[in-house]
C-alpha distance (Angstrom), angle and dihedral (degrees) to the residues before:
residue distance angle dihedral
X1 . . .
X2 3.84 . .
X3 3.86 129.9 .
X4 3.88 107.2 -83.3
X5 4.21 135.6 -172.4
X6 3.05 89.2 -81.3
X7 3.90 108.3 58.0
X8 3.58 87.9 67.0
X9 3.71 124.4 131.7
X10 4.13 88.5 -142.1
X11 4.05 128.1 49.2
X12 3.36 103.7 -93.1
X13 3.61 93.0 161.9
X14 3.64 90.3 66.4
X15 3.65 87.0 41.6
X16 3.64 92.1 59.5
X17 4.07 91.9 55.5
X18 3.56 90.5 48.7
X19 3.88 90.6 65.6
X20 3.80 92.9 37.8
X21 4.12 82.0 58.2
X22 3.69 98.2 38.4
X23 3.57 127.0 85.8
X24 3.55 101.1 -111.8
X25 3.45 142.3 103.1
X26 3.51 94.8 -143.2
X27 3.80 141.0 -10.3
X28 3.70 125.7 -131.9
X29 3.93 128.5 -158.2
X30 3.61 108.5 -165.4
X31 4.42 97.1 158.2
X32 3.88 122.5 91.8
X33 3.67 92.3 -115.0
X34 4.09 96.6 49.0
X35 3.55 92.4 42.9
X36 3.64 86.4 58.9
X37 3.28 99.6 50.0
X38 3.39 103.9 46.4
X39 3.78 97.3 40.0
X40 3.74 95.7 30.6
X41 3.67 97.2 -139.6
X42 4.12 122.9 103.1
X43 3.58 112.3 -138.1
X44 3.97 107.3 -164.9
X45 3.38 98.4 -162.6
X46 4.07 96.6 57.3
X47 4.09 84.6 72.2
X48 4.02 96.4 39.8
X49 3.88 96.2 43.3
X50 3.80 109.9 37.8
X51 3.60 96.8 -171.5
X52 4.06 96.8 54.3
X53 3.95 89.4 79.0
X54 3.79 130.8 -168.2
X55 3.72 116.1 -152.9
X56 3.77 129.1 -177.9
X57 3.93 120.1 -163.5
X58 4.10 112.3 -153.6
X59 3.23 104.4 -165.0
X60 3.94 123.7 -151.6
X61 3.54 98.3 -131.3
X62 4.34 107.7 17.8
X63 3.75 137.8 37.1
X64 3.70 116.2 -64.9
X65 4.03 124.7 -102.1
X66 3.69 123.0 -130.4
X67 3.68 115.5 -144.5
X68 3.93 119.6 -161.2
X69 3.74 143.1 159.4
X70 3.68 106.4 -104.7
X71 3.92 104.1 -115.7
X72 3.98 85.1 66.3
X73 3.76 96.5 45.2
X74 3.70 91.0 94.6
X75 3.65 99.7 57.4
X76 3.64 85.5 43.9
X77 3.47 106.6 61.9
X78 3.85 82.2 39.9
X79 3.71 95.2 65.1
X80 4.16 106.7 22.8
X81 3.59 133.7 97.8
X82 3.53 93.3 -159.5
X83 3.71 117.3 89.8
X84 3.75 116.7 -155.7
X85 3.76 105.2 74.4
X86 4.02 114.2 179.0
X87 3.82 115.5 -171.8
X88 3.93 138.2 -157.2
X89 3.71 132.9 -158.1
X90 3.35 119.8 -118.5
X91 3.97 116.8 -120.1
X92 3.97 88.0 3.5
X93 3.84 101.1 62.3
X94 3.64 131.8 28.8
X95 3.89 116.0 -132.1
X96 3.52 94.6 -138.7
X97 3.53 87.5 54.1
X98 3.71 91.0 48.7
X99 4.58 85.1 47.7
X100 3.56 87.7 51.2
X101 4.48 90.8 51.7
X102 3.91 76.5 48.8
X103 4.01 98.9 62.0
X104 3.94 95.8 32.0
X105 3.72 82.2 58.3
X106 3.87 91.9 45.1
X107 4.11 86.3 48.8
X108 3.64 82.1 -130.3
X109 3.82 97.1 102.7
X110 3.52 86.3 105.5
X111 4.00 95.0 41.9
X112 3.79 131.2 90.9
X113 4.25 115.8 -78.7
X114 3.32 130.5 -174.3
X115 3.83 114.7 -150.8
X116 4.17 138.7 158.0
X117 3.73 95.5 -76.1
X118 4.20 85.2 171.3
X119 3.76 84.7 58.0
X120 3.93 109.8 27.8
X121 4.16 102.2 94.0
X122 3.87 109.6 -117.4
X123 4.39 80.3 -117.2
X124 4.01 90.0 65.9
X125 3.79 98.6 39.3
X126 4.05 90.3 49.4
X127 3.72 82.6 45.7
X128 3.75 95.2 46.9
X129 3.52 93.1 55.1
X130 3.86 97.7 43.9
X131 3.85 78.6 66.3
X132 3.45 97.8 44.8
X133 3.39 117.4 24.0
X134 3.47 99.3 170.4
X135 3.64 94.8 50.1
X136 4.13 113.5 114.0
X137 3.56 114.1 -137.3
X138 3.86 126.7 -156.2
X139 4.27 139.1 165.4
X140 3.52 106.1 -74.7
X141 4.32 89.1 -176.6
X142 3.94 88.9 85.2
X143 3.70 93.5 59.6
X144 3.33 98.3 44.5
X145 4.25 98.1 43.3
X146 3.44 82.4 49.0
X147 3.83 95.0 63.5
X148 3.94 98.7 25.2
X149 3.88 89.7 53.6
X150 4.28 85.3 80.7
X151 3.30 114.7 59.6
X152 3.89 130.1 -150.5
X153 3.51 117.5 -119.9
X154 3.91 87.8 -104.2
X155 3.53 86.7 67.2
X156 3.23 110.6 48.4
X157 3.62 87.9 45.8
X158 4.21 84.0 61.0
X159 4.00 97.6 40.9
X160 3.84 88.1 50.7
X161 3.86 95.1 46.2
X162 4.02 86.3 46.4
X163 3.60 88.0 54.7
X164 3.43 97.6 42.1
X165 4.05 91.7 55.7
X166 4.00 87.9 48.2
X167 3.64 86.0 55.5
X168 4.10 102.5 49.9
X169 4.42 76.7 40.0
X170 3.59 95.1 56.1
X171 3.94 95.2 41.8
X172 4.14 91.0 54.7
X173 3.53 89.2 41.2
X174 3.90 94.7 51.1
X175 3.66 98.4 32.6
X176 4.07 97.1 51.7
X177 3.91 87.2 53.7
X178 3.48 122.4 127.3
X179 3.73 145.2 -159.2
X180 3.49 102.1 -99.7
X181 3.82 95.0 23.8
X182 4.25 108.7 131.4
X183 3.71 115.7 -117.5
X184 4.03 83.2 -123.6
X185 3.97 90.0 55.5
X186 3.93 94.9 56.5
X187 3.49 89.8 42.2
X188 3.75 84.5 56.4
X189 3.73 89.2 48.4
X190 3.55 95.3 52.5
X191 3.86 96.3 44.6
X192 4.43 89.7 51.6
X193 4.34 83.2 49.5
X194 3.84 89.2 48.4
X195 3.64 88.5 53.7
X196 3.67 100.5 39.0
X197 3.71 90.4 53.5
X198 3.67 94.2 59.0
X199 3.97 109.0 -77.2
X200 3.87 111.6 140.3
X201 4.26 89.0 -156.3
X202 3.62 136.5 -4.3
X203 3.76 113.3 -113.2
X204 4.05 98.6 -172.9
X205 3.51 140.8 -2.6
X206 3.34 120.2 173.1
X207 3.72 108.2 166.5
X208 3.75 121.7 158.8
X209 4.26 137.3 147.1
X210 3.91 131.9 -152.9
X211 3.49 123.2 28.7
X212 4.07 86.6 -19.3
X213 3.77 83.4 80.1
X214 3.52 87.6 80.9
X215 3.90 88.5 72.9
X216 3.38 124.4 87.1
X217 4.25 96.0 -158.9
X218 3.21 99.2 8.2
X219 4.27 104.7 147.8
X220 3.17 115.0 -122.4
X221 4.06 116.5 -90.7
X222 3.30 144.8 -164.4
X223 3.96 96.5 -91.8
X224 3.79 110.2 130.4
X225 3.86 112.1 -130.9
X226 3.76 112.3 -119.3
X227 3.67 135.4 -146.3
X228 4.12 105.6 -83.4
X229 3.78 84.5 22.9
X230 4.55 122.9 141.6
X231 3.59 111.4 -129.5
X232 3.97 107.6 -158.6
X233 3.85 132.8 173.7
X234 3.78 139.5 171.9
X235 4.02 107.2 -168.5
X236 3.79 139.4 121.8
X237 3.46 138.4 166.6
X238 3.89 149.0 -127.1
X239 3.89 116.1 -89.0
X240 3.88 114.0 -175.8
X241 3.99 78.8 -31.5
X242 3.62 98.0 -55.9
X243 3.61 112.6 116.3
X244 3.94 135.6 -131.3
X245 3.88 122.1 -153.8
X246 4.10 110.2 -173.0
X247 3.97 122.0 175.3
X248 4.17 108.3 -155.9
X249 3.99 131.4 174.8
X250 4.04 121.1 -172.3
X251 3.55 123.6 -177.7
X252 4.24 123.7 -134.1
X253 3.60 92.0 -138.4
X254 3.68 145.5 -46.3
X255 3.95 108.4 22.0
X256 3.83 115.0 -128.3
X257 3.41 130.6 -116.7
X258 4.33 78.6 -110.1
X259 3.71 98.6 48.7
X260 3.64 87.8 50.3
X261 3.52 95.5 45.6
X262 4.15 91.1 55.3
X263 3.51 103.6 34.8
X264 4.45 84.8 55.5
X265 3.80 84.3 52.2
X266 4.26 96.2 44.8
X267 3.85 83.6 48.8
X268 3.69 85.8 58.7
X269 3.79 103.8 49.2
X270 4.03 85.9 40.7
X271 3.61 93.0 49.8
X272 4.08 93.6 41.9
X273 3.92 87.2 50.0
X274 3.31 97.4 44.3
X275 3.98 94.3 51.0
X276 3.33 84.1 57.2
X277 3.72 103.3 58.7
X278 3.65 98.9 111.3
X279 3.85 147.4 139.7
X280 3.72 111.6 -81.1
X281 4.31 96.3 24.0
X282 3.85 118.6 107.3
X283 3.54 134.7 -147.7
X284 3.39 94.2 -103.7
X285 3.44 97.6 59.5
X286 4.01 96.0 49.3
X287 3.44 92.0 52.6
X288 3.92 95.7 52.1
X289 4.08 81.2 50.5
X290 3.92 91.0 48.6
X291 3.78 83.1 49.5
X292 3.69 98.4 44.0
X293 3.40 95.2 47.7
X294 3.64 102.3 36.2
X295 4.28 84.6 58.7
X296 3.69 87.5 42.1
X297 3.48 87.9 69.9
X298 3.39 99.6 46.4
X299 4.02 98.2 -105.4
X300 3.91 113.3 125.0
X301 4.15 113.1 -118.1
X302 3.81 112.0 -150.5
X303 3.70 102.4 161.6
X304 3.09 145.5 114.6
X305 3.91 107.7 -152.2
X306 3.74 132.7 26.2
X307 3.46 105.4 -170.0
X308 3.84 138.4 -8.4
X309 3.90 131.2 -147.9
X310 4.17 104.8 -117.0
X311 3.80 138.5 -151.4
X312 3.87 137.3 105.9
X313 4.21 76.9 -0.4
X314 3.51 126.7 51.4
X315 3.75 88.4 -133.2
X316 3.27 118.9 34.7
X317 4.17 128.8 160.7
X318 2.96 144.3 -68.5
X319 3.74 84.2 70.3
X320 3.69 124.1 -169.0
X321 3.71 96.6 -120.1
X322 3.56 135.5 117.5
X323 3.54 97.7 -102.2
X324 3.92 98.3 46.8
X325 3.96 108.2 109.1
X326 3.43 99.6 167.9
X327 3.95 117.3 116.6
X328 3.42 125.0 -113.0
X329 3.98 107.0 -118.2
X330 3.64 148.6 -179.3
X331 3.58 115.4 -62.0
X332 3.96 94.0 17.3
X333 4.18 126.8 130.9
X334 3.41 131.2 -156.2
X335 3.65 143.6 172.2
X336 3.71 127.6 -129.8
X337 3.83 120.7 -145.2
X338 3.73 131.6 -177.9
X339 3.31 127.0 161.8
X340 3.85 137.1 160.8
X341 3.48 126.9 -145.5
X342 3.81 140.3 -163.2
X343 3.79 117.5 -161.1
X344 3.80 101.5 -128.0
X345 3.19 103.9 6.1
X346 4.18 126.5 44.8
X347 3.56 144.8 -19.8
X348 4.15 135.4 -158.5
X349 3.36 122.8 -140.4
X350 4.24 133.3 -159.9
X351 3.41 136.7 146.4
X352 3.56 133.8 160.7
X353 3.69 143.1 158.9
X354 3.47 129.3 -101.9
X355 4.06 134.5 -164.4
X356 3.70 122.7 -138.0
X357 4.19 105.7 -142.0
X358 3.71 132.2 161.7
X359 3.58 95.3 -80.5
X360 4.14 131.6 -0.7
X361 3.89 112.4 16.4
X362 3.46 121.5 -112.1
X363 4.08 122.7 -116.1
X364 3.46 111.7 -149.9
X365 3.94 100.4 -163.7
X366 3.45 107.9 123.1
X367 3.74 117.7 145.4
X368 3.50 98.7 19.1
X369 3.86 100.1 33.7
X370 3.70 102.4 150.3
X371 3.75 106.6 -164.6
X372 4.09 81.4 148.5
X373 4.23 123.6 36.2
X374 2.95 109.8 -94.5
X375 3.85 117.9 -113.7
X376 3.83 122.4 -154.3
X377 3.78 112.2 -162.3
């Protein structure tokens, strides 16, 4: 028996209903992550060659089209539940071209879409139109964050296994540093764990020590880590296209009376946030309590986020942020991320992610936990 709707990783049920409520004729996902989600099926090359596009067209009333260049069409059909697969030669016939066959055929080339307008290169929309210049256009993204923001118990069970593997990569990367040791050759360290412990790429790795803490992207360099030194890093990697995001801090030796004295305090605003991660709060109102908090305490707060729901993105919503108003639900993820920073000097590091259940939230920290700093001999 073939792959059906329901084999997906993602809700597509509840994707379906969406459209049948929305205004739109159709929706189209045209980004790496939506066409994965809605088709089920990762297509490497769509992120590596940004002119070979994948399209699907959801209809509002039929089943939806798949739309691929026709040296992935194998692997395609292989690996999607979704039947109707329409192809397009590279070099010989241009896939909006091919979209725009799609709608006439649909009668709704003159209709109202909805497609990834943050995604969709200004080239293809032009393009689109030219074909169709009746056709209404309008954001597709709120539809589908709207759906993607829950996640099915098959993904959850793959963001916490990603972030689980970061974790055990970040402690053998952290603990087998070494006086000495460039930034660059931890980083290294950390990136060969990610991928041993199951990560098909690394997305980020921004690991650094000294007064490089004070970065929050910095790559990694050439410094050598001294005795007494911070080692920091914000990175995470792709696992069967899901992403991880960890935040980690080590110490090179003894702790100081100062490292001490922040990391207690960062423990509090992560713990008070995090205790707070429950059905019914909003972004919004975490951040202010990061912020409030975080001041409280006498550390300054100059961000802008403080966490970020995860999945096929890096960043997905509800953010932590002060203009996120959308309540945290059953089913949702997040990660929590505070950090202080002194211009100069040093910077602290943590981030972890955090389930939203009926009642107490669930930590996921579990090899790499952190309640102390960490202190590599």
């Amino acid at each position: 028996m073939g792959k059906t709707m329901n084999d997906a990783m993602g809700d597509l049920a509840h994707l379906e209903r969406a459209i049948a409520a929305s205004p739109y004729d159709a929706v189209i996902a045209v980004s790496p992550e939506n066409v994965r989600y809605v088709g089920d099926v990762h297509i490497d090359t769509q992120r590596r060659i940004r002119d070979r596009l994948a399209i699907i067209v959801w209809p509002k009333h039929g089943k939806p089209v798949f739309l691929v260049c026709s040296v992935e069409a194998g692997y395609v059909k292989l690996n999607t539940w979704i039947a109707d697969i329409r192809t397009y030669q590279e070099f010989v016939l241009e896939p909006v071209v091919a979209l725009a066959d799609i709608l006439h055929e649909m009668k709704i080339d003159s209709g109202h879409v909805a497609i990834e307008i943050e995604y969709f290169a200004a080239k293809y929309y032009n393009a689109l139109l030219q074909q169709c210049p009746k056709l209404k256009v309008s954001a597709a993204e709120p539809l589908f964050a709207g759906v993607r923001m829950f996640k099915t118990a098959r993904e959850k069970t793959r963001i916490i296994h990603a972030f689980h593997a970061t974790e055990k990569a970040f402690l053998k990367a952290f603990s087998s540093a070494k006086v000495g040791d460039p930034e660059r050759a931890v980083a290294i360290r950390l990136a060969e764990s990610m991928l041993t412990e199951g990560a098909d790429q690394v997305t980020s790795n921004h690991c650094n020590a000294g007064v490089n803490t004070c970065f929050p992207h910095m790559p990694s360099s050439d410094y050598r880590i001294r005795l007494g030194d911070i080692v920091k890093s914000d990175s995470g990697g792709m696992f069967q296209q899901y992403y991880s995001n960890v935040g980690r801090t080590a110490k090179m030796g003894k702790p100081s009376a100062e490292d001490l004295s922040v990391w207690k305090k960062l423990r509090e605003v992560h713990h008070t946030v995090i205790e707070q991660c429950r059905i019914g709060k909003t972004g919004r109102e975490l951040f202010e309590l990061a912020k409030q908090t975080q001041q409280r305490l006498g550390l300054d707060f100059t961000y802008s986020h403080n966490g970020h729901s995860i999945g096929l993105n890096g960043h997905e919503h509800p953010i932590i942020g002060p203009h996120e108003n959308i309540p945290y639900q059953l089913g949702m993820i997040t990660t929590v991320e505070t950090r202080a920073r002194f211009p100069g000097k040093v910077g602290y590091h943590m981030e972890d992610i955090i389930e939203i259940t009926e009642g107490a939230p669930i930590w996921h920290a579990k090899y790499f936990p952190n309640e102390e700093l960490l202190v590599v001999e």
